[in-house]
N, C-alpha and C positions, 0 to 999 in steps of 0.2 A: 054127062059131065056138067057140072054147075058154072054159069057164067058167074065170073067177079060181079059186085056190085061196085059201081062207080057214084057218088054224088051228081044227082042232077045238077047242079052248079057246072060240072067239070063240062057236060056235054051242052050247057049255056052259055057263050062267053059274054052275056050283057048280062046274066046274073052272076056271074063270075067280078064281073066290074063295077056292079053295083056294092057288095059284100064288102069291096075291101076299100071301097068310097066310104062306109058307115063309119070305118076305127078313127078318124081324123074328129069323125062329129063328136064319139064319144069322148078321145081325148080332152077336147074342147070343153065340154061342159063339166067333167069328174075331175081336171085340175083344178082350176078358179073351185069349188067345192069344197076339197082338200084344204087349199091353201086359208080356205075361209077355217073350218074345223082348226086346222093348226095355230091360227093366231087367237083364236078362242082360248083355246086350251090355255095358251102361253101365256094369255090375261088373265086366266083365273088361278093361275100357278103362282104369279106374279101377285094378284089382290091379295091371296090369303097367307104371304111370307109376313113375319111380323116387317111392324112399321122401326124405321132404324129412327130411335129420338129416345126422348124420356130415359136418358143412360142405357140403354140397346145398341148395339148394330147387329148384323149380318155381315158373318165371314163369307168365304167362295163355299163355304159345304152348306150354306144355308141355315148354319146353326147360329144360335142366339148369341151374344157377348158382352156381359155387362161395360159399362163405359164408366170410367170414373165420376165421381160426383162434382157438381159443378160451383166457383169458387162462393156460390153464396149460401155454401152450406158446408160445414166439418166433413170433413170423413170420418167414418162410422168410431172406427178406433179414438178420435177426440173429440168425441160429442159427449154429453152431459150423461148418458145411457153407460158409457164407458168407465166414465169417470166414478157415478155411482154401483158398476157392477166390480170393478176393481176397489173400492172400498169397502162394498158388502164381504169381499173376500176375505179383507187384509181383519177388516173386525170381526166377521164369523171366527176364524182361526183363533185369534186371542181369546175371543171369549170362553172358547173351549178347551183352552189352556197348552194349543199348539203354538210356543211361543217362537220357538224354529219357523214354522210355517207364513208367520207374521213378518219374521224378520226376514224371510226369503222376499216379502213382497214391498219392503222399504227402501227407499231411494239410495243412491249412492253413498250423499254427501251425511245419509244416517248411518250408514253401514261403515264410515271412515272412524264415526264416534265411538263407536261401538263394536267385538265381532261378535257375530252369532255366538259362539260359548259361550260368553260374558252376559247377553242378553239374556240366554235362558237360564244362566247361574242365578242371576240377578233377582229373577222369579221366583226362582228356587227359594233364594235365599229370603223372600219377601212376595209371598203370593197376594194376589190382590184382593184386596178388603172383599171385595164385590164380583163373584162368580158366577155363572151363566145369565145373567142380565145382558141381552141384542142392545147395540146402539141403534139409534134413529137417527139416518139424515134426512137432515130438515129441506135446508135448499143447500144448491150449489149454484157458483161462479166460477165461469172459465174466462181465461185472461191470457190467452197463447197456449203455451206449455205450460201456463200452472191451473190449477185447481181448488178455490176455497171451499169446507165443507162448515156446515152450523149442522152439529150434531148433535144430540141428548142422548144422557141414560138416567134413565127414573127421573128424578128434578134435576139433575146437575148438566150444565149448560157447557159445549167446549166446540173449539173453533182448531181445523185440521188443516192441513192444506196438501196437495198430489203434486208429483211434478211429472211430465211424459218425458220419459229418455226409453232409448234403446226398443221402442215401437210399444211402449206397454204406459200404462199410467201405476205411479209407484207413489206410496205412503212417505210423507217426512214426519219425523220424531215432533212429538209437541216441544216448543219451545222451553217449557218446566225440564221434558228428558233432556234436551239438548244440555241443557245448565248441568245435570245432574253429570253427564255422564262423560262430561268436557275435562280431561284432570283428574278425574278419580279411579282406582279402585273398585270391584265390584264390593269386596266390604264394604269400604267407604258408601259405595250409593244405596247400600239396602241397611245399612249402619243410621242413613239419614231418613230414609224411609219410616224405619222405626221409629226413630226420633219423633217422628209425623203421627204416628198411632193409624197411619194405612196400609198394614201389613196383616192378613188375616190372623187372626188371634192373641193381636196385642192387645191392654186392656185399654181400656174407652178413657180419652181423654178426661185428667180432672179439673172442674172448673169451682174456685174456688170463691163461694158466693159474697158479696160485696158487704160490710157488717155496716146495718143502719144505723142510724143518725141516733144517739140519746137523743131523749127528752126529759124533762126535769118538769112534772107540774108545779105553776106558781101556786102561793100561799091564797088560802082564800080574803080576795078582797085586793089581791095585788093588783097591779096595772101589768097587762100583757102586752110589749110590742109585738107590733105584726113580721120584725125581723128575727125577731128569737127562734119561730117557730117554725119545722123544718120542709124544706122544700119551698120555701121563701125567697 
């Protein structure tokens, strides 16, 4: 019959005392350790979260958050970028003779002058001399809520100007349509149009050239003042 096997410890009791003196050392030294690795860690979880500045912060989930922009600078929607890409719009559209789409993007105080039906009757009734020609802005000027534009198509020079309502930047009528279209009739304003010879395929202005001066040669031998003679 086999004797159990006992641990020599168990039939030693100063190595019995010795063994369990040791867990105190270990503890000892593998805490302080730990706690070193931990705040390691914790530093370098910490270094590499974005830095909260430069319009950032950090929520509690450690996600990014844009911050608004700060007062020495527009926000994005009325800056100069805005201005000019809400312009590019309103004249893309025109030029390709979405005059609905045009008028969706004009300011209020144009859309009182005018409604949309009337606007694009208007076209109808008098299409513009001048057809797929892009305008060019030149520069812009912001001044609050409004917006000056210097704008060109081919040589002809004209001055625009935006206003921002309702979170968007929106076209006003040139001052020439505001006249037009203040008190009239949609006949009336393409009646007047025509009148102007800017309506595609009316005939070309007549100019009716200025009849020059007679001249009467004197006799030979006469005496000629120098006021008779034309352009004098």
């Amino acid at each position: 019959m086999e004797r159990s096997r006992v641990p020599a410890a168990l039939h030693n009791p100063y190595q019995m005392r010795r063994a369990s003196g040791a867990l105190p050392v270990v503890l000892i030294v593998v805490l302080p350790v730990a706690a070193i690795v931990a705040i390691a860690v914790f530093a370098v979880v910490i270094l590499t979260q974005p830095q909260a500045g430069d319009g950032q912060s950090t929520s509690g989930t450690g996600q990014v958050q844009e911050q608004p922009a700060g007062d020495d600078q527009p926000p994005a929607d009325r800056s100069e970028a805005a201005v000019r890409a809400a312009a590019t719009d309103y004249f893309d559209l025109y030029v390709a003779g979405d005059y609905g789409g045009s008028w969706d993007r004009t300011a209020a105080a144009s859309r009182e002058l005018v409604s949309r039906e009337d606007y694009i009757r208007v076209h109808q009734l008098c299409q513009p001399l001048v057809q797929g020609i892009r305008f060019e802005i030149k520069t812009i000027t912001l001044n609050g809520d409004l917006a000056r534009l210097n704008v060109t198509r081919l040589i002809a020079a004209f001055t625009y100007e935006m206003v921002y309502e309702n979170d968007q930047w929106r076209m006003m009528l040139s001052t020439d349509a505001q006249v037009e279209y203040r008190g009239k009739t949609v006949e009336q304003v393409a009646e007047a149009r025509h009148a102007k010879r800017i309506c595609k395929g009316d005939p070309p202005p007549q100019f009716s050239p200025s009849p020059l001066p007679s001249y009467n040669p004197q006799p030979s031998g006469a005496v000629v003042s120098p006021l008779s003679l034309p352009g004098t």
